[in-house]
C-alpha positions, -999 to +999 in steps of 0.1 A: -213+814-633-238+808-607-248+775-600-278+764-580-275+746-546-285+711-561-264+681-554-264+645-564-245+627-539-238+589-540-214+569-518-189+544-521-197+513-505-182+485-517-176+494-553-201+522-551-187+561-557-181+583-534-186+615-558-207+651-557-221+666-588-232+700-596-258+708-623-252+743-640-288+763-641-307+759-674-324+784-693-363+770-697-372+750-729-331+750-739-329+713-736-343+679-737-344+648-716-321+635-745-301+665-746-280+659-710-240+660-707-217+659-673-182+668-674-155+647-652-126+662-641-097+653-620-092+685-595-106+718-586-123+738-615-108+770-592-073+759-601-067+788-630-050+755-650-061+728-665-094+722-647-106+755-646-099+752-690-123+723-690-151+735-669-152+761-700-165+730-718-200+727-696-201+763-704-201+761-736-218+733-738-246+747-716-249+774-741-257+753-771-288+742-752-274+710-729-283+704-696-249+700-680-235+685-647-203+684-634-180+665-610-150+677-596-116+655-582-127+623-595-097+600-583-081+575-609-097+545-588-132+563-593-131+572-629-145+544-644-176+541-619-186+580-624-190+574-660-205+545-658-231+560-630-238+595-657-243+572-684-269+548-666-290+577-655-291+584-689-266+612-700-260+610-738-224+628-734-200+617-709-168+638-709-131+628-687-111+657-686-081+643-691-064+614-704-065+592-676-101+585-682-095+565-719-095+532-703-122+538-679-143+544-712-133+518-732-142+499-701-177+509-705-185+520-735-197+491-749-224+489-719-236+523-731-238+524-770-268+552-766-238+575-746-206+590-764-180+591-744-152+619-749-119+619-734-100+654-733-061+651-737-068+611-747-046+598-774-076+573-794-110+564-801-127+528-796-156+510-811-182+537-822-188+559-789-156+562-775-136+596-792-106+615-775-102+651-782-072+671-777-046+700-792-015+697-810+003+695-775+034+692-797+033+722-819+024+743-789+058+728-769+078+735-801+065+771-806+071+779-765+102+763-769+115+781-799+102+813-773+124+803-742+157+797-760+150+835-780+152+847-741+175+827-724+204+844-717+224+817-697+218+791-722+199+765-698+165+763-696+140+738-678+103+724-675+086+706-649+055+686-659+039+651-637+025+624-654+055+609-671+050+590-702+015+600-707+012+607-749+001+640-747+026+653-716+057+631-743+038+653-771+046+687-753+076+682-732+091+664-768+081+695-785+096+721-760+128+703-760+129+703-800+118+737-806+148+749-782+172+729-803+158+742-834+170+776-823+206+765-808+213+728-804+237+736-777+210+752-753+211+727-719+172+718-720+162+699-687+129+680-673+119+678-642+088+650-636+070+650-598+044+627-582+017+650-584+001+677-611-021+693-585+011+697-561+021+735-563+048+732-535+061+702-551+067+718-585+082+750-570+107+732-551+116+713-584+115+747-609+140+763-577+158+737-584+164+742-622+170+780-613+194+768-592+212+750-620+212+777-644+177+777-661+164+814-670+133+803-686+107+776-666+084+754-689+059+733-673+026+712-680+012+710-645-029+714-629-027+734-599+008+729-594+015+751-621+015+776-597+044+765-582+062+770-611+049+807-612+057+815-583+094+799-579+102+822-611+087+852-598+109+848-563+144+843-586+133+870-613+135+845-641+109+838-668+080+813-666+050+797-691+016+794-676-017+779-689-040+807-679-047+844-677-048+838-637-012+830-641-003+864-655-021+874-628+003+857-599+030+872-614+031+900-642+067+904-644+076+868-649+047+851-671+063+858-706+027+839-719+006+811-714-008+780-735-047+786-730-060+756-742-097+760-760-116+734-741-143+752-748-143+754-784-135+720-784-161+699-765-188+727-776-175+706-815-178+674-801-214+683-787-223+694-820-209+657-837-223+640-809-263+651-818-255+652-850-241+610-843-205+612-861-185+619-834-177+583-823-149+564-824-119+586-836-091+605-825-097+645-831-069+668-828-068+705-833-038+725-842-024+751-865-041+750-895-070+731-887-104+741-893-125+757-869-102+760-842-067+758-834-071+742-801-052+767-780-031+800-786-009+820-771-021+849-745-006+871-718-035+891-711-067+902-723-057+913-764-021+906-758-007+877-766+027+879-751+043+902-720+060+931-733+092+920-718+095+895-744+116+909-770+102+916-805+127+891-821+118+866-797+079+870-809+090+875-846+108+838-842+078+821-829+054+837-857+082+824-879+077+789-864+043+792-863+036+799-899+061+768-911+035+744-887+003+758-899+017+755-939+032+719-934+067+728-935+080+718-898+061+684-891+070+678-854+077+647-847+082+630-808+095+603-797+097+594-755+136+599-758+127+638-768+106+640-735+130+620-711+136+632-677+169+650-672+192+663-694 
């Protein structure tokens, strides 16, 4: 997408930001003064992971008629400043793209009752203009984990995520560690947590280090580091989970699929609730089974869900699993224990 050369620049002195934002190019007469959103995210939308999956939100968003500006690698010290500057000039929809950002809007909201603010990957709403949005981060970790014990062959498998503790990184690395038990109890499943999500030599150096150790199949919930994780599997011929189609990419022959998260679909939603003023307030999570979207899926490439080196029975497990969540009939269920570092 093309976007113009205007820039809105303000700098940090004292308590003041030090933060660039880009305004996508609207089509004339699509919105109104009223009718203006900016997206916050935490890194590079050129990472192919997790901030490249939000940026599909001003996207979409700019499709439904907003006028939509962004800002890219807002620190954790700045969060809470860059909301508070969007909604003062008057933006109606404030979006953190990830879950980092819940306090800075709690912080705040109630200074800007005219502004909903959204959190993506938060785990709660607050007062009535405060939501968090997100996917079942544990049915997704269940389903890839019933998928990596189907292939291991050495019996030990590993992930490597950042951001320890944080619900929705317990929600997924929980799940991956259950749904590998639910195929074989005695499969070895260990975690691996570094400093930082955006750090791809960082993560490869730890997913080595599980291939080292035995691990034939690398899980992992990482931003740019992700990567690492690609590439570390690709260099020891073992299989890896990514979070985009740019991760297939980096290596065909060792992506067996990746969680693409449907950012998109979901803050296009929350648009929609926000005009339509019953957004606030609440906790929305998508998953299997739920209405209008599932909140992410499974995809190897362009109309194929999974590399063809996955065996059938591996895929046929999954489906299995997959079909029990969406019907009710496995309710997963994480505790921080399930997601501990280690063994």
């Amino acid at each position: 997408m093309t976007i113009n050369g205007r820039k809105v620049m303000y700098r940090r002195r004292a308590l003041l930001l030090a933060l660039a934002a880009s305004v996508l190019p609207q089509a004339a007469g699509s919105a109104t003064a009223a009718e203006k959103a900016a997206i916050l995210l935490p890194g590079s939308i050129n990472d192919q992971s997790w901030n490249a999956n939000g940026y599909q939100g001003a996207e979409q968003l700019k499709a439904k008629g907003w006028e939509v500006a962004y800002s890219e690698n807002v620190a954790p010290a700045d969060m809470a400043e860059a909301m508070r500057d969007y909604a003062g000039r008057g933006y109606t929809l404030v979006i953190g793209h990830t879950g980092r950002f819940l306090s800075a809007a709690q912080q705040i909201g109630p200074d800007y009752p005219k502004t909903t603010f959204v959190v993506g990957s938060g785990s709660a709403g607050a007062g009535t203009n405060v939501t968090s949005v997100d996917y079942d981060n544990a049915q997704f970790g269940y389903l890839m984990g019933v998928l990596a014990a189907k292939m291991s062959k050495t019996g030990k498998v590993g992930s490597v995520n950042g951001l320890e503790g944080l619900p929705n990184v317990v929600a997924q690395v929980g799940g991956f560690r259950k749904g590998v038990k639910s195929v074989d109890p005695n499969i070895e499943v260990k975690v691996v947590y570094i400093q930082n999500m955006e750090d791809a030599a960082e993560a490869k150096e730890a997913a080595l280090s599980l291939i080292a150790g035995g691990a034939d199949f690398i899980f992992g919930k990482l931003n740019a580091g992700q990567a690492g994780i690609i590439q570390a599997a690709k260099e020891k011929g073992v299989m890896a989970s990514g979070r985009s189609l740019g991760h297939s990419a980096i290596a065909p022959e060792a992506v067996a699929t990746n969680i693409i998260e449907k950012w998109g679909d979901m803050y296009g939603s929350a648009g929609d609730a926000a005009k339509a003023g019953t957004l606030g307030g609440k906790f929305q999570v998508y998953g299997l089974g739920t209405p209008g979207s599932t909140g992410a899926d499974f995809a190897y490439q362009d109309g194929k869900p999974f590399n063809p080196k996955v065996p059938a029975e591996a895929v046929a497990a999954l489906d299995a699993a997959r079909a029990k969540l969406a019907a009710g009939e496995i309710k997963v269920e994480v505790t921080k224990a399930d997601a501990r570092g280690g063994v």
